[in-house]
C-alpha positions in Angstrom: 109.0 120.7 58.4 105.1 119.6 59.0 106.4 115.7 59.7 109.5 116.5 61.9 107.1 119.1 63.9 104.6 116.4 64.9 107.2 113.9 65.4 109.3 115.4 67.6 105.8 116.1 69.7 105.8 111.6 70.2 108.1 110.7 73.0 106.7 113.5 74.9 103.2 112.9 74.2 103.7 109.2 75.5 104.9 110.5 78.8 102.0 113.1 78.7 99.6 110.5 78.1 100.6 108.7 81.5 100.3 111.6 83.8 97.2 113.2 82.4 95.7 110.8 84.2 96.6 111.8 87.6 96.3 115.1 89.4 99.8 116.0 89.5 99.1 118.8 91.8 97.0 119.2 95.0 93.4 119.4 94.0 94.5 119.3 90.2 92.2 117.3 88.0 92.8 118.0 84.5 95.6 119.4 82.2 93.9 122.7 82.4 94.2 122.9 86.3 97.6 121.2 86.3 99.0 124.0 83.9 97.1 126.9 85.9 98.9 126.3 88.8 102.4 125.9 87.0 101.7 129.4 85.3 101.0 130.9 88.8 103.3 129.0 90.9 106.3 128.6 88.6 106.4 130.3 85.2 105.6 133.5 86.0 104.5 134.3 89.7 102.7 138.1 89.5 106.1 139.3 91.7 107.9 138.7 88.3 105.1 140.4 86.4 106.3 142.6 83.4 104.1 145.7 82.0 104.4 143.8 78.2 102.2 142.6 75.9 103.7 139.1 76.7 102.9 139.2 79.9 99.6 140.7 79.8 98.4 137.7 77.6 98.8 135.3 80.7 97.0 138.4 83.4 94.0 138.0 80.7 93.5 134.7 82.0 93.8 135.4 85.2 91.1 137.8 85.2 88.5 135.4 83.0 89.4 132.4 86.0 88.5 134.9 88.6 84.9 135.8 86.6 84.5 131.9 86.0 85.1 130.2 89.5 82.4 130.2 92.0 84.9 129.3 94.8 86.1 132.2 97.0 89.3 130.8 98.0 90.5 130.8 94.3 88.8 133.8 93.7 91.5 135.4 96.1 94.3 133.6 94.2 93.3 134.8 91.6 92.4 138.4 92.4 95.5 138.8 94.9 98.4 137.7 91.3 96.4 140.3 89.6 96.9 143.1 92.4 100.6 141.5 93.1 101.2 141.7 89.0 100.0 145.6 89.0 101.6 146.4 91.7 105.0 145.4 90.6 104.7 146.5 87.0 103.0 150.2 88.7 106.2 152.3 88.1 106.2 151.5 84.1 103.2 151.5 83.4 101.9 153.7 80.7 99.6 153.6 77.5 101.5 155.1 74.5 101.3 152.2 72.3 98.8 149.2 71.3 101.6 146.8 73.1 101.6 148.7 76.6 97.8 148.9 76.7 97.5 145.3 77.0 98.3 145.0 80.8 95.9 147.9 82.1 93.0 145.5 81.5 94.2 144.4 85.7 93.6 147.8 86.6 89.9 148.1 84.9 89.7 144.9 86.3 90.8 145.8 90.0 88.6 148.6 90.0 85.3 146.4 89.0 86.5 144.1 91.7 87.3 146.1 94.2 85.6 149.9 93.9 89.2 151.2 94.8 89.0 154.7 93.1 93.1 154.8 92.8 92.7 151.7 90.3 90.0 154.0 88.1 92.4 156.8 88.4 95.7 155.0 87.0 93.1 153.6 84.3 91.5 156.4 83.2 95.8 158.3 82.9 96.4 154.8 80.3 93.6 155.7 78.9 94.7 159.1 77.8 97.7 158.1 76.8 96.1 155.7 74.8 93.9 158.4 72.7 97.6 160.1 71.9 98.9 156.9 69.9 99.6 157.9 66.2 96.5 157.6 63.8 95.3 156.9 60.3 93.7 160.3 58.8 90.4 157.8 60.0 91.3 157.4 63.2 92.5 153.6 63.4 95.3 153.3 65.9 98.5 152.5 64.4 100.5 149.2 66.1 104.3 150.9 65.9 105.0 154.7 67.4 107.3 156.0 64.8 105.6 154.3 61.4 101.7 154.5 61.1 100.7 150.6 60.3 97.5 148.7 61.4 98.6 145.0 62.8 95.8 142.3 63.4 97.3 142.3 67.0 96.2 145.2 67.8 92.7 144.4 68.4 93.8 142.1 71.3 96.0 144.9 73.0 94.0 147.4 72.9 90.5 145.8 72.9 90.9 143.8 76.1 91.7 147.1 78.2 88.3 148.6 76.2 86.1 145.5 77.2 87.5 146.1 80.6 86.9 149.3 81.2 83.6 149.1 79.3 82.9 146.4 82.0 84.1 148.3 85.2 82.5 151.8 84.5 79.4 151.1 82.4 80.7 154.4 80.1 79.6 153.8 76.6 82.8 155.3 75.2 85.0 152.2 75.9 82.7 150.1 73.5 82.0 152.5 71.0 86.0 153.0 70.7 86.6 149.1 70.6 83.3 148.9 67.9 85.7 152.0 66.0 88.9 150.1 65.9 87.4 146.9 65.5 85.7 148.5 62.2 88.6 150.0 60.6 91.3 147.3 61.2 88.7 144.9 59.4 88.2 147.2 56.4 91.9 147.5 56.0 93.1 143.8 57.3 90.0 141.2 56.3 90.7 138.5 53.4 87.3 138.1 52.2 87.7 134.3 50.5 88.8 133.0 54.2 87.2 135.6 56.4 90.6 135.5 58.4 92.9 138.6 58.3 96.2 139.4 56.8 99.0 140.2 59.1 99.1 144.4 58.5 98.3 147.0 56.5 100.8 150.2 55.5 99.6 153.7 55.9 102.5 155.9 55.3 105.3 153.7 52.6 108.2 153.9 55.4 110.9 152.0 56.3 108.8 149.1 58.8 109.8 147.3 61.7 112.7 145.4 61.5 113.5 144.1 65.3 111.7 140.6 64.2 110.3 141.3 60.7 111.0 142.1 57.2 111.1 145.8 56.0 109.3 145.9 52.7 106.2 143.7 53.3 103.7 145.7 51.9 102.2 145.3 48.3 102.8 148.1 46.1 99.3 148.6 45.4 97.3 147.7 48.5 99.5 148.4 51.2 98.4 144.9 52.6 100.8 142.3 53.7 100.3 139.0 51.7 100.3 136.8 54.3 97.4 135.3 57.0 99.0 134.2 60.2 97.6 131.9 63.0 98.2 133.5 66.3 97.3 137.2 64.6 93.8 135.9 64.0 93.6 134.3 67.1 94.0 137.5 68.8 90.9 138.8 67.1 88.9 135.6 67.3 89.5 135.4 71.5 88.5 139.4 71.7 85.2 139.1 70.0 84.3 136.1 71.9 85.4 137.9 74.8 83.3 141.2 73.6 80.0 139.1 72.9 80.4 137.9 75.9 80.7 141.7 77.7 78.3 143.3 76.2 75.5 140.4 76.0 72.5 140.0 73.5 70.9 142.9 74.3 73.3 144.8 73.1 73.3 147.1 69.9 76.3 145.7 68.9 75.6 142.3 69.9 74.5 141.4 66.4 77.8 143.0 64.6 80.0 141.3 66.8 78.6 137.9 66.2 78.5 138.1 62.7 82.4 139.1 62.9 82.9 136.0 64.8 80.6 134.1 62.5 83.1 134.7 59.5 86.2 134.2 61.3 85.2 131.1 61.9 83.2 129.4 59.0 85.9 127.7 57.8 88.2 126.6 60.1 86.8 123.5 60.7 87.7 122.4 57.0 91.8 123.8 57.3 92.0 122.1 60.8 94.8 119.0 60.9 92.3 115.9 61.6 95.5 113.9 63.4 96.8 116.6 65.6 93.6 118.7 66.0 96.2 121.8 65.1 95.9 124.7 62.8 98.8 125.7 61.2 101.0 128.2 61.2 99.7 130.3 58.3 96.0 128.8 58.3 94.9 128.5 54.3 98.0 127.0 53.6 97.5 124.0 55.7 98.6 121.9 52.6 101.5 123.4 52.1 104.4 120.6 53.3 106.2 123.3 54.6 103.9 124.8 56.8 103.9 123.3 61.2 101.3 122.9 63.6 101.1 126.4 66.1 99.8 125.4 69.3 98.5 129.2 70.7 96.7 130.2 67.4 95.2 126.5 68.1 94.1 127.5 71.3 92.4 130.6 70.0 90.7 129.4 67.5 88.8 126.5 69.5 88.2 129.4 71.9 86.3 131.2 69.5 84.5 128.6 68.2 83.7 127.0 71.6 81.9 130.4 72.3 80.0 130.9 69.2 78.8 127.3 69.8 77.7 128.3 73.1 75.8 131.1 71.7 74.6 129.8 69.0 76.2 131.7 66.7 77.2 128.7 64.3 75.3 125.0 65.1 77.2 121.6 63.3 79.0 118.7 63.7 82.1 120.0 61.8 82.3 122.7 65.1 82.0 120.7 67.4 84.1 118.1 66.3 87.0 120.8 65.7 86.8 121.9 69.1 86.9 118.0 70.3 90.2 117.5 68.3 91.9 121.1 69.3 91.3 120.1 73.0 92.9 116.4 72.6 94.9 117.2 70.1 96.4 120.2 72.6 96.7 117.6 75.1 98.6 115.2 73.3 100.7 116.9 71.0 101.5 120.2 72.3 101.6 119.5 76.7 104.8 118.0 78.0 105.7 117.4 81.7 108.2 120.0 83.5 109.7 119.2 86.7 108.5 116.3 87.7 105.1 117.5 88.8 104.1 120.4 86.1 103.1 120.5 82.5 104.4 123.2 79.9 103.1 124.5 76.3 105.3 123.3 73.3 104.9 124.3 69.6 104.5 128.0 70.2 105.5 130.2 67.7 107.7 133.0 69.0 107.2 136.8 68.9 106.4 137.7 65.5 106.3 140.7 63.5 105.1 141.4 59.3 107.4 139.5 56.5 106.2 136.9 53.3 105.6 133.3 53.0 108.9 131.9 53.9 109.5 134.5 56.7 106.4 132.7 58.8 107.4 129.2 57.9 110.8 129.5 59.4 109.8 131.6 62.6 111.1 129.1 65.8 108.6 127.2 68.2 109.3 126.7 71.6 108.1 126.1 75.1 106.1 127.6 77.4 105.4 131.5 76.8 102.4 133.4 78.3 100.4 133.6 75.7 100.4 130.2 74.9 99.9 129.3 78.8 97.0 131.8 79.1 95.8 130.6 76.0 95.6 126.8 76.6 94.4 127.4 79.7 91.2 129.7 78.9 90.4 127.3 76.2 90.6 123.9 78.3 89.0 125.8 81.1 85.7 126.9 78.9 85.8 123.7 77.1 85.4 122.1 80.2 82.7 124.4 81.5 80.8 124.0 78.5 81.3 120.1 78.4 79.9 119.6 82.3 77.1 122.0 81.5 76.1 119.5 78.2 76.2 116.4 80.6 74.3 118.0 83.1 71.1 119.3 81.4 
């Protein structure tokens, strides 16, 4: 499965490699730019805006493009999908599980922007809704509404709208919740030979989800799933960038956070695909002939080690060589061109839930999705940041 997967990525990478070249859009002048404006434009303009998860992973990046452009013109773009996408999605919106949190991180965000009270107000309701989700007896939120289970996603869904409000309001509570739940989904999830995170952990030995996953995942003993998936990690390693970044050195949690990153990290260098500049699918397997390069989880994890780089949380040549390879590698083997003028993300792995070995290894990939746009795009984007900031000193 691991040949065919990169094989299949050739005839398109040829083509890729002759229009990466040119700006295939008006004032376009990488890959990163070029698939910005398809995500915007095309793929999902903010009046087709959805309050999901899915779609929250692609409003993420809107928000970080706003925070990292200086120009005031795309500062509007940008700030006018996220009010568009809010607007649209208004009627449904609502709190009452990790999944639905995701997209109130563009209402924190509106109300930082903008000081519009109504955006604090509709935040503040999510919020509330949000401190009713189901709980462990310690207070960990649990992923699913009807079965009480801690998923490594979660930390992205929920911890996004707590960096956001954190950031809008100033009100400690926001970060000592996300510091909480950060806490107690590592005791339960962490795999402490990698320092990457198994899928989930079981609280209550009941039937689990079954709309994309297996039902009887959990070991008998440790109510852990067996399994360490790519994108599920990436999830975490994007939101502690994302929350060192927030809260700044200063910080009395600045030290926690980095060392969370710090082990995340370590040793992904060594299970990165030299050719492709991939991780794979489940990430300590990358031996295993079986296993396929995932393109968002790839994405993730350069993120995250892009940003500890730029803090100086880890120092090496193995770092910044990985990130090197992810962001060529990302260009090359997982980019293909879409009508004529766009680019689009391949070797995304779909929506996935809890199961075993095989279970992971035979989940589809596919084009395009939001959170492997928003992904590919906040990693090229801070790559390139980081890159003309190296050049320029």
């Amino acid at each position: 499965m691991r040949n065919s997967a990169v094989k299949s990525t050739q005839i398109g990478a040829l083509l890729l490699l002759f229009m990466i070249g040119i700006p295939l859009l008006s004032g376009a002048a990488t890959w990163v730019d070029t698939l910005d404006n398809y995500a915007r434009n095309k793929y999902l303009p903010a009046s087709r805006y959805m309050w999901t998860w899915v779609d929250a992973a692609l409003l993420n990046t809107m928000v970080k493009e706003y925070d990292h452009t200086t120009d005031p013109a795309r500062r509007l773009i940008y700030l006018d999908y996220v009010r568009k996408a809010m607007k649209v999605s208004g009627p449904v919106a609502n709190g009452r599980m990790p999944n639905s949190v995701a997209s109130a991180l563009g209402l924190a965000f509106l109300y930082r922007v903008t000081k519009d009270e109504k955006y604090k107000i509709k935040a503040e309701r999510i919020y509330r809704q949000y401190l009713r989700i189901k709980r462990t007896k310690d207070g960990a939120v649990s992923h699913l509404t009807h079965n009480v289970e801690l998923w490594d996603d979660t930390i992205f869904m929920i911890g996004q709208f707590l960096l956001a409000m954190y950031q809008a309001t100033g009100e400690q509570q926001y970060l000592d919740e996300f510091m909480k739940q950060l806490r107690l989904h590592r005791d339960k999830l962490q795999d402490h030979q990698s320092g990457l995170w198994v899928h989930g952990w079981d609280s209550d030995n009941k039937d689990h989800c079954f709309v994309c996953g297996q039902t009887h995942w959990p070991d008998k003993q440790t109510r852990r799933s067996a399994e360490i998936w790519g994108r599920g990690n990436g999830w975490i390693v994007v939101t502690l960038s994302d929350a060192l970044m927030t809260v700044g050195k200063s910080n009395q949690y600045y030290p926690e956070l980095s060392g969370y990153l710090k082990e995340m990290i370590q040793n992904l260098p060594e299970l990165q695909d030299a050719k492709t500049g991939h991780w794979y699918q489940l990430p300590v397997r990358n031996k295993d002939t079986a296993n396929f390069i995932e393109s968002s989880s790839t994405a993730m994890f350069a993120y995250g080690i892009n940003t500890a780089i730029r803090l100086g949380i880890v120092d090496g040549k193995e770092y910044e060589t990985a990130v090197e390879r992810a962001y060529h590698g990302l260009r090359q083997y997982s980019l293909e061109p879409i009508s004529g003028q766009y680019l689009i993300t391949r070797n995304v792995c779909t929506a996935t839930c809890i199961g075993d070995k095989d279970y992971y290894l035979h989940r589809h990939v596919q084009r395009g999705k939001p959170y492997g746009i928003g992904m590919f795009i906040q990693f090229g984007a801070a790559y390139e940041r980081d890159r003309h900031l190296r050049h320029d000193q």
